[in-house]
KEVO-693610 format. One record per residue (C-alpha): residue in one letter; residue number from 1; x negated, z negated, y. Coordinates in steps of 0.05 Angstrom, whole numbers. Each point is the difference from the previous one (the first is absolute). Layout:
N
marba|vopa|X|Z|Y
a|NUM|X|Z|Y;
...
//
This chain:
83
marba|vopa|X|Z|Y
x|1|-480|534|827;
x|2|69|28|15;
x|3|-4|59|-55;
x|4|-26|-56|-50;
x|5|65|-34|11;
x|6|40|71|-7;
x|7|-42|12|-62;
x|8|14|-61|-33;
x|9|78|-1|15;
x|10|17|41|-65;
x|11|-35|-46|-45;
x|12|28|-66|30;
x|13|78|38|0;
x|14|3|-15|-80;
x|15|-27|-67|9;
x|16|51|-18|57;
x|17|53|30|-31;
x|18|-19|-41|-68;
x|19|2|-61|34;
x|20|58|13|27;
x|21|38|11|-67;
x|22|-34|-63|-25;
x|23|36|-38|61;
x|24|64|30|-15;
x|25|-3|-8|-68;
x|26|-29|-71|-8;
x|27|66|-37|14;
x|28|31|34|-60;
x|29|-63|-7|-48;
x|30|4|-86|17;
x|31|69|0|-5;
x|32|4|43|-80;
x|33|-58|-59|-16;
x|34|34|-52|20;
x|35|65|17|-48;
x|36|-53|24|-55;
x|37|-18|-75|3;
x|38|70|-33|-2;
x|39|27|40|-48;
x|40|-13|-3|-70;
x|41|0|73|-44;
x|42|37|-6|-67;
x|43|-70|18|-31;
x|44|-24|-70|33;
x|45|65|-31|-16;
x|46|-13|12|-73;
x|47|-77|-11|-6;
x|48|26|-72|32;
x|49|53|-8|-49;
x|50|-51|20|-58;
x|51|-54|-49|18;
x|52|52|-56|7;
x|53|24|16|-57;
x|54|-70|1|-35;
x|55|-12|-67|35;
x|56|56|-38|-19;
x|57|-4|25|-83;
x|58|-75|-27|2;
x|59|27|-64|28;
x|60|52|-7|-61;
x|61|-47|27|-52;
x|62|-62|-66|24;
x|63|73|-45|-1;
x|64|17|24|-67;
x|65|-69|-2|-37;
x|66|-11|-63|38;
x|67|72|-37|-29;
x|68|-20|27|-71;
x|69|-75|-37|5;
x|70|39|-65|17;
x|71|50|16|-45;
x|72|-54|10|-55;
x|73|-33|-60|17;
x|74|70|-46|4;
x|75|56|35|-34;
x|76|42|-65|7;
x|77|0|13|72;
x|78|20|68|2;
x|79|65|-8|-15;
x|80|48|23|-56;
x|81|-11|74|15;
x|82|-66|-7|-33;
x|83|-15|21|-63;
//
């Protein structure tokens, strides 16, 4: 029984010694993911920006076709800017 415990030492040393590392290193790793998910990268900053963007154009473009159907309809209503 004893040598089967000598024998096997060697090939639990890596395994010991990997776990060990993942201790150590496991602070460090959930403290990097935490910033990664406060922070924002410029790359997401702009794709953010972009979308908005895209967002708030298609709002203004179903406003503006939808004033020129009621303008089309009732061009007394619209106003003097209407030709």
């Amino acid at each position: 029984m004893r040598i089967l415990i000598i024998a096997a030492l060697p090939l639990l040393g890596g395994c010991l010694a990997k776990t060990a590392i993942g201790v150590a290193t496991a602070p460090v790793k959930v403290a990097s993911k935490m910033v990664d998910w406060t922070t924002t990268s410029q790359d997401e900053a702009d794709r953010n920006y972009g979308r908005k963007l895209r967002k708030q154009e298609a709002r203004e473009g179903r406003e503006r076709r939808e004033a020129e159907r009621r303008c089309r309809r009732d061009p007394e209503a619209c106003g003097a800017d209407y030709r």
